[in-house]
N, C-alpha and C positions, 0 to 999 in steps of 0.2 A: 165162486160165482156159479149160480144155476141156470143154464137154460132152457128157458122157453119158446114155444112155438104159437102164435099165434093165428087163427086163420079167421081173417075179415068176412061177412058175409058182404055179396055184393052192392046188396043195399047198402050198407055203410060204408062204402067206400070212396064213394065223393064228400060224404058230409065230413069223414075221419080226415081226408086228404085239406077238405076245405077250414078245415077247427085247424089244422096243423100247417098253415098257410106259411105263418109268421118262422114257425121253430124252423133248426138247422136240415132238421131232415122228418121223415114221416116216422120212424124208427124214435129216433130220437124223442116226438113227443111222445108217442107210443112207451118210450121206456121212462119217461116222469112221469107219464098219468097213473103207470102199476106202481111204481115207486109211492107215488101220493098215497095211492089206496094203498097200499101195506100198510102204511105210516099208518094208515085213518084204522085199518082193521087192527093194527098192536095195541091205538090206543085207546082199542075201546076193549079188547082180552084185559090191559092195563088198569081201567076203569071200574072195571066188574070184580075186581079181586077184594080182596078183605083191604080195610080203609091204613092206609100204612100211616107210620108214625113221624111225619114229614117236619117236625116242630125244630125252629131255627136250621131249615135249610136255606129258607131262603129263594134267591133263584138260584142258584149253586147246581142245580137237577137240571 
């Protein structure tokens, strides 16, 4: 596991608190929103690579 530090400017800190109303904690959505975005930034490293040879995987991937 890696940690990070985040630091909110104050501006976003009503809108960040008021988007994360619903989730268990502020933290919490905080840690699935970087979560998403990794996902989103691997699959586009993933996408850009040479075209792979996927034939009878299926969804198996």
């Amino acid at each position: 596991m890696t940690a990070i530090t985040l630091r909110i400017p104050d501006t976003m800190d009503k809108p960040l608190r008021d988007a994360a109303a619903a989730a268990p904690s502020l933290n919490d959505y905080i840690l699935r929103a970087v979560r998403r975005q990794m996902t989103l930034d691997a699959a586009r490293v993933l996408a850009a690579l040479e075209p792979l040879d996927l034939d009878g995987e299926g969804d198996a991937l």
